[in-house]
PyMOL Python script that loads the backbone (N, CA, C, O; Angstrom):
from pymol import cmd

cmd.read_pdbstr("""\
ATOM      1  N   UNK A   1     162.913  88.562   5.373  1.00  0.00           N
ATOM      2  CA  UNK A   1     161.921  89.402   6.002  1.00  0.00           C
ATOM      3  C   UNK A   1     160.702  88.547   6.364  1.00  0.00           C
ATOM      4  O   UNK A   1     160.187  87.845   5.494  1.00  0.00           O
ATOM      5  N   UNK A   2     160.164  88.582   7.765  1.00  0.00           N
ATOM      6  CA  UNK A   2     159.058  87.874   8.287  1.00  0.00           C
ATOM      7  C   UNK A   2     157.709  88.659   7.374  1.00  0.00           C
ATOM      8  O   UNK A   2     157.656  89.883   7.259  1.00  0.00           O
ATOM      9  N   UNK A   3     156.748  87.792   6.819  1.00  0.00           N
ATOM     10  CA  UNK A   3     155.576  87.888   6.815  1.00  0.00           C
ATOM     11  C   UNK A   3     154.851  88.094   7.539  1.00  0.00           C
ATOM     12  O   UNK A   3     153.899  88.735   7.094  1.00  0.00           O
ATOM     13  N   UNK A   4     154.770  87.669   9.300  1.00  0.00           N
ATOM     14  CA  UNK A   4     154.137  87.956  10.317  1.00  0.00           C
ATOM     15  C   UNK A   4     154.608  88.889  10.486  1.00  0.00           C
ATOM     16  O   UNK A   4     155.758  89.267  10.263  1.00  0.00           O
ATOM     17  N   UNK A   5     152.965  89.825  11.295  1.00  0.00           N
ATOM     18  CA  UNK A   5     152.976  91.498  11.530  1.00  0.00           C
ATOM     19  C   UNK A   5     152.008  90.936  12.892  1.00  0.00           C
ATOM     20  O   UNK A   5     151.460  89.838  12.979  1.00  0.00           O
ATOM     21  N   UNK A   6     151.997  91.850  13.718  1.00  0.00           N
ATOM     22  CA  UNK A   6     151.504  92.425  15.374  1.00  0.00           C
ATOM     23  C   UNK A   6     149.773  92.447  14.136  1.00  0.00           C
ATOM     24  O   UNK A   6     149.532  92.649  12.946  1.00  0.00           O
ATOM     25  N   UNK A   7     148.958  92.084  15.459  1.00  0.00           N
ATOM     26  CA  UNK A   7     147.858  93.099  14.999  1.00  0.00           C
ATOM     27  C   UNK A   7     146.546  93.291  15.873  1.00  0.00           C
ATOM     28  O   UNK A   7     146.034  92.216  16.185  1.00  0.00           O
ATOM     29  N   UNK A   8     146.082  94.092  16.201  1.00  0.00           N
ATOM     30  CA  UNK A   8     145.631  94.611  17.295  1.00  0.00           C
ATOM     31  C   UNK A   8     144.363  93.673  17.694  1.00  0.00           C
ATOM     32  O   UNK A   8     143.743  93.155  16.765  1.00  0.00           O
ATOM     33  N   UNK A   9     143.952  93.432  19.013  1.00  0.00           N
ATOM     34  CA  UNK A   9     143.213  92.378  19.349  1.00  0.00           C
ATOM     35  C   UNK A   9     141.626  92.587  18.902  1.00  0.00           C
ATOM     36  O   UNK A   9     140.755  91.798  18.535  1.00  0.00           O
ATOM     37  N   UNK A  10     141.667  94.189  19.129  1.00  0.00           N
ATOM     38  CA  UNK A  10     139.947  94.982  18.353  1.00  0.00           C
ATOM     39  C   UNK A  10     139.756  93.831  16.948  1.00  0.00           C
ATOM     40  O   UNK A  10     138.761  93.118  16.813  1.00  0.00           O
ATOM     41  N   UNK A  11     140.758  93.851  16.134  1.00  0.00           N
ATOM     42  CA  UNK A  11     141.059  93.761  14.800  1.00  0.00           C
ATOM     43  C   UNK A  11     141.252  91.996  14.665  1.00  0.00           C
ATOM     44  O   UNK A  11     140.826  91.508  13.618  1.00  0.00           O
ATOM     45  N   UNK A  12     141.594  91.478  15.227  1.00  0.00           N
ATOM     46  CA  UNK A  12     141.879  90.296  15.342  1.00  0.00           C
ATOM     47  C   UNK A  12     140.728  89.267  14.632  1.00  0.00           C
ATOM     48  O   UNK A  12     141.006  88.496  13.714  1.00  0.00           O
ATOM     49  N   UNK A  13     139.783  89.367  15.056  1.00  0.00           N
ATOM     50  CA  UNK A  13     138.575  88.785  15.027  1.00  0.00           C
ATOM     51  C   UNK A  13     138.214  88.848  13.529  1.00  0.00           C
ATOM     52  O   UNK A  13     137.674  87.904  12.951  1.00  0.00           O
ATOM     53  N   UNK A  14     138.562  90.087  12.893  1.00  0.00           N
ATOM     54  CA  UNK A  14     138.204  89.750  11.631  1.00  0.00           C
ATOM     55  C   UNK A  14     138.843  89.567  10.729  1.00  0.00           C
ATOM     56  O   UNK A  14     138.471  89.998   9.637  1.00  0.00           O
ATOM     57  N   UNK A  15     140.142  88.798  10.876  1.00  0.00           N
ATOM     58  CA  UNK A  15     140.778  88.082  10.354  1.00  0.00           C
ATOM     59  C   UNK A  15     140.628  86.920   9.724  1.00  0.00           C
ATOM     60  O   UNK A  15     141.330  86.497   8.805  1.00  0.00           O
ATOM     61  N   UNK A  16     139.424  86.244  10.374  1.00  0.00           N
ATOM     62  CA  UNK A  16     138.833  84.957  10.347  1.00  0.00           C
ATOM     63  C   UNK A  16     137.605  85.140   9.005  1.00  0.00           C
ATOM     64  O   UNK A  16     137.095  84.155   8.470  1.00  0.00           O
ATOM     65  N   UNK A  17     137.284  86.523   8.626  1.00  0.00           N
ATOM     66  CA  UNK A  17     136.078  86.545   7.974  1.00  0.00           C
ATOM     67  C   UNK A  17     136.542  86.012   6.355  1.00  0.00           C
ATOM     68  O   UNK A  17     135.603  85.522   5.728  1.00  0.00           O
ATOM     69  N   UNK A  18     137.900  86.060   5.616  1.00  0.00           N
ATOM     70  CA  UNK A  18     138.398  85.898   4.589  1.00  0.00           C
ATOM     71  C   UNK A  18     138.645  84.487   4.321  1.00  0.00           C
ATOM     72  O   UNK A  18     139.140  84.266   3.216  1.00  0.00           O
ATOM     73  N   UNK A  19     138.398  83.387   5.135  1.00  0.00           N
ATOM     74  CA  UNK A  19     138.420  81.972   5.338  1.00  0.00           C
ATOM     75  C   UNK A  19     139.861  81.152   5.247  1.00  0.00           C
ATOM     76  O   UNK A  19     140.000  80.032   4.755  1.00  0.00           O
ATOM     77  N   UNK A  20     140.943  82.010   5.863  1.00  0.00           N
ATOM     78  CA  UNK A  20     142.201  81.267   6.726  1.00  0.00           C
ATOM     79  C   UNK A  20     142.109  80.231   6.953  1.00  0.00           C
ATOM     80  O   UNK A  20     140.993  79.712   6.969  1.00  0.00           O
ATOM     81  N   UNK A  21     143.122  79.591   7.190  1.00  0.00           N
ATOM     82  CA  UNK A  21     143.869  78.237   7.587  1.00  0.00           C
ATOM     83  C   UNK A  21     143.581  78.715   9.439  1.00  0.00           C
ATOM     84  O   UNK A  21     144.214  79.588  10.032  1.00  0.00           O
ATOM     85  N   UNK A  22     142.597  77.952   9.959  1.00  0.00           N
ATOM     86  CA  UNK A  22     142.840  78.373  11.665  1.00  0.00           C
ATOM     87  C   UNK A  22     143.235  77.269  12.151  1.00  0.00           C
ATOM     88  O   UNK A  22     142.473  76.307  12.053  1.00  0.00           O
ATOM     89  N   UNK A  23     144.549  77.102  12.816  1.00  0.00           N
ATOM     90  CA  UNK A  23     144.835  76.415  13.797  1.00  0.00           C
ATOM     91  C   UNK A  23     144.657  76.173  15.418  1.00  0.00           C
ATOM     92  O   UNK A  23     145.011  76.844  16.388  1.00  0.00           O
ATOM     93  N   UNK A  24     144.197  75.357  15.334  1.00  0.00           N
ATOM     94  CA  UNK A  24     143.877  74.927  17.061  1.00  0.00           C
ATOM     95  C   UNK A  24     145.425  74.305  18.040  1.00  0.00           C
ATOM     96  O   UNK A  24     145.747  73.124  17.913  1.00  0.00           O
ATOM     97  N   UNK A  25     146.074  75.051  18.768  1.00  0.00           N
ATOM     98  CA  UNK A  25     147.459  74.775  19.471  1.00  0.00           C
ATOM     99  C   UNK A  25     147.000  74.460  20.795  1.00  0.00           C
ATOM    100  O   UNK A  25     146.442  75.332  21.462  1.00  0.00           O
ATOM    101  N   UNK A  26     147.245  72.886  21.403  1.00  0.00           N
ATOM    102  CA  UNK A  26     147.084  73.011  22.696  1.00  0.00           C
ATOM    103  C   UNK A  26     148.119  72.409  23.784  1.00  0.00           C
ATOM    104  O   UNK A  26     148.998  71.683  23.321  1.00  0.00           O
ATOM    105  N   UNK A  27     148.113  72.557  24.715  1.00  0.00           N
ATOM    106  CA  UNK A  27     149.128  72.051  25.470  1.00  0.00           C
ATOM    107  C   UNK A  27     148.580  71.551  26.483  1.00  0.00           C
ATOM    108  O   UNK A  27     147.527  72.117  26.779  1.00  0.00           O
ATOM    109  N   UNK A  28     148.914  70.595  27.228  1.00  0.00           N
ATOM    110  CA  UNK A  28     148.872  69.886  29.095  1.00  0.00           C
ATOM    111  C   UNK A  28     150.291  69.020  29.279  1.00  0.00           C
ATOM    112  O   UNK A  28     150.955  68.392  28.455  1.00  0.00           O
ATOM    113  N   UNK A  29     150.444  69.217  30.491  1.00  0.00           N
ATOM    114  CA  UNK A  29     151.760  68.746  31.081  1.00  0.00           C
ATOM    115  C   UNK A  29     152.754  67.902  30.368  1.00  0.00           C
ATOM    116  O   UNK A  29     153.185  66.813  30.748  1.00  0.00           O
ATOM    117  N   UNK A  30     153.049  68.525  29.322  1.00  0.00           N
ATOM    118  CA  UNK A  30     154.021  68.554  28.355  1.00  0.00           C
ATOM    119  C   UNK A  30     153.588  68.091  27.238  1.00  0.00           C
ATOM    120  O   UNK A  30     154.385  68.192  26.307  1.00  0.00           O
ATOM    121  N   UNK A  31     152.491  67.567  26.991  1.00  0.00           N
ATOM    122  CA  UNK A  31     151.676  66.963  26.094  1.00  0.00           C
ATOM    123  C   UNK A  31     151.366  67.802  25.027  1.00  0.00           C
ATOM    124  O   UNK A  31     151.021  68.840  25.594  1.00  0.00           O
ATOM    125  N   UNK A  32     151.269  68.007  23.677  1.00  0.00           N
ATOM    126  CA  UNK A  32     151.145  69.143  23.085  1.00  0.00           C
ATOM    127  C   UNK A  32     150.082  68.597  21.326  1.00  0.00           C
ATOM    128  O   UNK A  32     150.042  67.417  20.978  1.00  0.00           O
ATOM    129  N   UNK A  33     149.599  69.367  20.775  1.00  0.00           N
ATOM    130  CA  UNK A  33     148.912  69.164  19.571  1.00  0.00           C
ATOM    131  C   UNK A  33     148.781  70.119  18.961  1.00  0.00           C
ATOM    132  O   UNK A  33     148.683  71.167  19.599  1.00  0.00           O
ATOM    133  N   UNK A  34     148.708  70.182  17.081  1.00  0.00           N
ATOM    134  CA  UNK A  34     148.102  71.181  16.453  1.00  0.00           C
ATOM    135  C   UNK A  34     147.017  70.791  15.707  1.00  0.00           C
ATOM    136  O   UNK A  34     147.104  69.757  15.046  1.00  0.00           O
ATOM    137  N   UNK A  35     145.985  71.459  15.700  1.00  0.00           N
ATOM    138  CA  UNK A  35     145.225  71.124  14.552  1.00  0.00           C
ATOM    139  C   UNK A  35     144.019  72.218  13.412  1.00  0.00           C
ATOM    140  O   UNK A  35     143.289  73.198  13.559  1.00  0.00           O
ATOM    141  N   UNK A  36     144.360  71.441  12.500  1.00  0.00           N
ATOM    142  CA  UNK A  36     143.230  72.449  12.064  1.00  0.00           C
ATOM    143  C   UNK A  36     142.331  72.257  11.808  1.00  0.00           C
ATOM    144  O   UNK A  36     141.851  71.141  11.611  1.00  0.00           O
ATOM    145  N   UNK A  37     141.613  73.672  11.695  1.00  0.00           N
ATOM    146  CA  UNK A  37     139.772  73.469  12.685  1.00  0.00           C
ATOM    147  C   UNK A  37     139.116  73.274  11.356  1.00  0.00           C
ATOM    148  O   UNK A  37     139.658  73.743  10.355  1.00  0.00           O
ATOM    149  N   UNK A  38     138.304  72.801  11.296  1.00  0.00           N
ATOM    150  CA  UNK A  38     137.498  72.667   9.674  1.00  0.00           C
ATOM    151  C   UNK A  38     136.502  73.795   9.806  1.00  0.00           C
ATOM    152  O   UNK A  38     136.040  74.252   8.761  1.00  0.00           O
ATOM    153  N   UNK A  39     136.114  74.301  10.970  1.00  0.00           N
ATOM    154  CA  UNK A  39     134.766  75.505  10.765  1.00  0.00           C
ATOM    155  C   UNK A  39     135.276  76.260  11.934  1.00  0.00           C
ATOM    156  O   UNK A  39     135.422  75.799  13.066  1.00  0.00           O
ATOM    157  N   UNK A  40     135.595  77.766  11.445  1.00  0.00           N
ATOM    158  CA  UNK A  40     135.828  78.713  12.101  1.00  0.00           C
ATOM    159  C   UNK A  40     134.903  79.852  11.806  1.00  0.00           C
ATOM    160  O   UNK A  40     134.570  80.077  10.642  1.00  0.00           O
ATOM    161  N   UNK A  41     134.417  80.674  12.928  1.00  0.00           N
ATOM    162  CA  UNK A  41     134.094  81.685  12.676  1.00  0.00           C
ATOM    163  C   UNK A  41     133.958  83.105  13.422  1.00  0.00           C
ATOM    164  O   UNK A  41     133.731  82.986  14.626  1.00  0.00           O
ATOM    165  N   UNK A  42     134.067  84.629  12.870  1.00  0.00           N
ATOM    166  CA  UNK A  42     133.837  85.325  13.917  1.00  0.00           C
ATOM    167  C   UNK A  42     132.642  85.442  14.667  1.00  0.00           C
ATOM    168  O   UNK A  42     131.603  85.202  14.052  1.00  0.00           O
ATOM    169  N   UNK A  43     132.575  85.700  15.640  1.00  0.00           N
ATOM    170  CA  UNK A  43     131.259  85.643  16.344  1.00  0.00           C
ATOM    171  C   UNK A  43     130.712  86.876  16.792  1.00  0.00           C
ATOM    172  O   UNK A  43     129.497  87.066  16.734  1.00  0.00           O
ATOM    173  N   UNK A  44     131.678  87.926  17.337  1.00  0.00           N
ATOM    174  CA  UNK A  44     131.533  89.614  17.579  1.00  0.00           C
ATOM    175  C   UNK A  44     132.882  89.683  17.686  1.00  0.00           C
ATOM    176  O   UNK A  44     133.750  88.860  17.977  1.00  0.00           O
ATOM    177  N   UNK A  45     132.883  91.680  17.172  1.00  0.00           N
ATOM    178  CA  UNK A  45     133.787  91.991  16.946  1.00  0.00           C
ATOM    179  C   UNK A  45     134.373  93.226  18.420  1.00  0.00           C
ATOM    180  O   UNK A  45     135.488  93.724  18.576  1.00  0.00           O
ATOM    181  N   UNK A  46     133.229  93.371  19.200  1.00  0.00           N
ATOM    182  CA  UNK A  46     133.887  94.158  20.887  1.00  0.00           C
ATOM    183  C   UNK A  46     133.159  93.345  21.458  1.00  0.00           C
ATOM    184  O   UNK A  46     132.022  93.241  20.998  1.00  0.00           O
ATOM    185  N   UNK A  47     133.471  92.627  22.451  1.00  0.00           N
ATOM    186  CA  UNK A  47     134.773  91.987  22.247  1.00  0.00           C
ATOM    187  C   UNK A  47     134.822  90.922  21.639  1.00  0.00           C
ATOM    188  O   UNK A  47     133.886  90.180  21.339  1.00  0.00           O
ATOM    189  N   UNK A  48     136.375  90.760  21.349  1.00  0.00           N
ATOM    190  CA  UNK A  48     136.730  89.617  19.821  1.00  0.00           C
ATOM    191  C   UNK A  48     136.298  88.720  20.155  1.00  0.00           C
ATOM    192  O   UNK A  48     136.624  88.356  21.285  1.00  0.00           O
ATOM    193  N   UNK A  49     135.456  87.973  19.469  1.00  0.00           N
ATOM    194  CA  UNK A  49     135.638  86.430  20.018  1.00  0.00           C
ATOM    195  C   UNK A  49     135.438  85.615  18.358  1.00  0.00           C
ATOM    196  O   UNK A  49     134.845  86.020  17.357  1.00  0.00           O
ATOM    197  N   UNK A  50     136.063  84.571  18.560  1.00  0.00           N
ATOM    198  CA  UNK A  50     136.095  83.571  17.040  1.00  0.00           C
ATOM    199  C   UNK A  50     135.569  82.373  17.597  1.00  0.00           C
ATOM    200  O   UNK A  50     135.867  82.202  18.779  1.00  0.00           O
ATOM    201  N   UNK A  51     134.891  81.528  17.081  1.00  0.00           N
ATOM    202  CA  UNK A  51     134.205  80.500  17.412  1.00  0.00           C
ATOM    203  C   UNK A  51     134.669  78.974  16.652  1.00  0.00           C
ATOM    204  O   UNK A  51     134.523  79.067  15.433  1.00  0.00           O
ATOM    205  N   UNK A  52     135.039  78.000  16.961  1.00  0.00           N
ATOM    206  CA  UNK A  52     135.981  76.878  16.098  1.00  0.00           C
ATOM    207  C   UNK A  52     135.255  75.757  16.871  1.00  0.00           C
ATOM    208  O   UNK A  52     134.799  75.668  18.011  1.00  0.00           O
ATOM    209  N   UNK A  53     135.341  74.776  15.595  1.00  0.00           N
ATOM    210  CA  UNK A  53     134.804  73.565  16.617  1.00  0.00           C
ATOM    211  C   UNK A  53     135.595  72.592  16.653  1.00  0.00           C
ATOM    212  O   UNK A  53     136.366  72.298  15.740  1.00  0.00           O
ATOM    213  N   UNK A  54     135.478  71.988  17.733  1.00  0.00           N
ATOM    214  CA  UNK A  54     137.025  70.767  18.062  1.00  0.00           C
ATOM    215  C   UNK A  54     135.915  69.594  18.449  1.00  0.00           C
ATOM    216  O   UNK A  54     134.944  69.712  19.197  1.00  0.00           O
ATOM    217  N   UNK A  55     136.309  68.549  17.788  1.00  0.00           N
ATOM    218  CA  UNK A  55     135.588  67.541  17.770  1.00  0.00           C
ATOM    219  C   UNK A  55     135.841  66.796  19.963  1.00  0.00           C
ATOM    220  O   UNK A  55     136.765  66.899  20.770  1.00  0.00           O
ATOM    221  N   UNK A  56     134.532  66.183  20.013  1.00  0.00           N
ATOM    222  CA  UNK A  56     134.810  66.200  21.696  1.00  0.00           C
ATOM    223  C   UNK A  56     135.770  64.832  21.755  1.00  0.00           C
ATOM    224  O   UNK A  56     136.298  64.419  22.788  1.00  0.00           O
ATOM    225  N   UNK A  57     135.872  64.298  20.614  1.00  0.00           N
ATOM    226  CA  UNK A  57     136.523  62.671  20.520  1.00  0.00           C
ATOM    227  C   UNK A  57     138.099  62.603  20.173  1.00  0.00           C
ATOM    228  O   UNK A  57     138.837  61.623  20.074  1.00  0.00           O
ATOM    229  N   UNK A  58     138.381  64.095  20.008  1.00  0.00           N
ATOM    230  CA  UNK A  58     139.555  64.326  19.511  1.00  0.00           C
ATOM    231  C   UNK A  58     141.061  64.742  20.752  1.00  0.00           C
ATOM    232  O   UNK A  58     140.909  65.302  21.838  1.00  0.00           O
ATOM    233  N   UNK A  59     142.130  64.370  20.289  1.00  0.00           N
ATOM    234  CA  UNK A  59     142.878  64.653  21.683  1.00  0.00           C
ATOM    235  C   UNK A  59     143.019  66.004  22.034  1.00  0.00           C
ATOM    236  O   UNK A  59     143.082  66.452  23.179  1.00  0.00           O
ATOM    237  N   UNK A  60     143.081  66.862  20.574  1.00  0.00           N
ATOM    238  CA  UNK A  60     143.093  68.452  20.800  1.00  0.00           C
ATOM    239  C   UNK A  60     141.977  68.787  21.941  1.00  0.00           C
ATOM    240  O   UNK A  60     142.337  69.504  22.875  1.00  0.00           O
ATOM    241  N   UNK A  61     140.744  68.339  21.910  1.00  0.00           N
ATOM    242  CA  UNK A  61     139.443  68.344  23.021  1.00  0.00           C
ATOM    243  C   UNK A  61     140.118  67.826  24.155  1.00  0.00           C
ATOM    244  O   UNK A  61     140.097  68.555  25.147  1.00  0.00           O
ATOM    245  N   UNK A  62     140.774  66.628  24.259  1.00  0.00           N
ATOM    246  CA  UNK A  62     141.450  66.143  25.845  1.00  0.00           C
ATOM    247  C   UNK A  62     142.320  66.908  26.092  1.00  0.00           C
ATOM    248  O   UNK A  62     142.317  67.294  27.261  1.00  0.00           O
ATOM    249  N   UNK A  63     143.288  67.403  25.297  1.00  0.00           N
ATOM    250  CA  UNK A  63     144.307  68.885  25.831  1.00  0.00           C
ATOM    251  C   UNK A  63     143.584  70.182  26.349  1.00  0.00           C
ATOM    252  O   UNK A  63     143.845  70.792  27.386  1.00  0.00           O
ATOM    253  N   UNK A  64     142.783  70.429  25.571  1.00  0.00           N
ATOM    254  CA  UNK A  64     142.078  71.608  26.009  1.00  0.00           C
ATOM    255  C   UNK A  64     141.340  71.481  27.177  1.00  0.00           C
ATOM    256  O   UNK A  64     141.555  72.237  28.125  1.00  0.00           O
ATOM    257  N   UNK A  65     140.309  70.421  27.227  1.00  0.00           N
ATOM    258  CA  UNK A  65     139.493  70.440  28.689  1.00  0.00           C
ATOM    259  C   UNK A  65     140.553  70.159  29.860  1.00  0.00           C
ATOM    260  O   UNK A  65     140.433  70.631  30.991  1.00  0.00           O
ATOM    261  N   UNK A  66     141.465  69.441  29.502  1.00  0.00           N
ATOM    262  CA  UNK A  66     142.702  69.232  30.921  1.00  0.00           C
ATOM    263  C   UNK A  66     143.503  70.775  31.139  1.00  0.00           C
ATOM    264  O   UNK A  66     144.276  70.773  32.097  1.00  0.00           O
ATOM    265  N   UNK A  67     143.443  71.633  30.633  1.00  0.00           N
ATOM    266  CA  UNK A  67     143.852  73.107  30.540  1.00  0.00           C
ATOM    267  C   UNK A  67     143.237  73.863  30.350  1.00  0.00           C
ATOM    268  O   UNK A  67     143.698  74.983  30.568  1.00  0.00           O
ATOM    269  N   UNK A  68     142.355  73.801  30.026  1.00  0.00           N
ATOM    270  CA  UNK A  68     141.731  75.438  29.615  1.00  0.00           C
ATOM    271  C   UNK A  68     141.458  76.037  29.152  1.00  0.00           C
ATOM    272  O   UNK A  68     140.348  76.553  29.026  1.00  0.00           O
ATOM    273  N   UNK A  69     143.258  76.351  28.303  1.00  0.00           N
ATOM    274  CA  UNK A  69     143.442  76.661  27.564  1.00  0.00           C
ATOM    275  C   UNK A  69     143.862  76.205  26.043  1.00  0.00           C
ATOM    276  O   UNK A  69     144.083  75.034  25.733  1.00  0.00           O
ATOM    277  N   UNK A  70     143.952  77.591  24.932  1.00  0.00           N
ATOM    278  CA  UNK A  70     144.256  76.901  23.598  1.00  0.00           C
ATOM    279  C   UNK A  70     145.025  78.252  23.009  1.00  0.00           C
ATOM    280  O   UNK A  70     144.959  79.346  23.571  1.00  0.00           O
ATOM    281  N   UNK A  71     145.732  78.011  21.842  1.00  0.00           N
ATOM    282  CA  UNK A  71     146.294  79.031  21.136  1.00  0.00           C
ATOM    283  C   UNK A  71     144.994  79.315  19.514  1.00  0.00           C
ATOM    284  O   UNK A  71     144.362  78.367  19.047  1.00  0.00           O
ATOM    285  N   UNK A  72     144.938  80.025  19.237  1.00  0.00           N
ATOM    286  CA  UNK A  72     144.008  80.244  17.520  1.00  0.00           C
ATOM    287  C   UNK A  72     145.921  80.955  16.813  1.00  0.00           C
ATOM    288  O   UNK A  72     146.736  81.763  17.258  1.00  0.00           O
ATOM    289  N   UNK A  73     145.862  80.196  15.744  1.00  0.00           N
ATOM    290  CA  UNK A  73     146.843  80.991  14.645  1.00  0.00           C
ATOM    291  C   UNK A  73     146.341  80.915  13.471  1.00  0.00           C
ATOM    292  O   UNK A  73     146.073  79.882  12.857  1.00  0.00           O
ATOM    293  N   UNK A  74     146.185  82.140  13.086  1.00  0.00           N
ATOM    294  CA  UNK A  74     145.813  82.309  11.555  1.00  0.00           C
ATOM    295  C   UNK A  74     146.753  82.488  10.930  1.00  0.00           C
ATOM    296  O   UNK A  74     146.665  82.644   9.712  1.00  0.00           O
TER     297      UNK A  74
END
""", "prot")
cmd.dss("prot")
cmd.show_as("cartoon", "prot")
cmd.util.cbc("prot")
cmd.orient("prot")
């Protein structure tokens, strides 16, 4: 039986307040990284937003600014 459950995006955000393991997932043209963030936090809860810091020297930072985008897994 999976441990992972769905959980609603309202709700999401304060997931982060109990001090989780947050992972930073990023991807560019096939290039890929995980890492985890040393300081996470929620920032507001409508709308969600979590706040993480990725060092600018780090490749997770060169994946992300070449994309965009990033994954958060708690």
């Amino acid at each position: 039986m999976s441990q992972m459950r769905p959980v609603d995006l309202d709700h999401a955000s304060r997931l982060v307040n109990h001090g989780p393991t947050v992972l930073i997932a990023t991807e560019h043209q096939g290039r890929r990284n995980l890492m985890a963030a040393a300081w996470s936090m929620p920032v507001e809860f409508t709308p969600p937003r979590i706040a993480v810091v990725v060092d600018k020297k780090t490749f997770t930072r060169e994946l992300l600014q070449a994309s965009g985008r990033f994954a958060i897994g708690l």
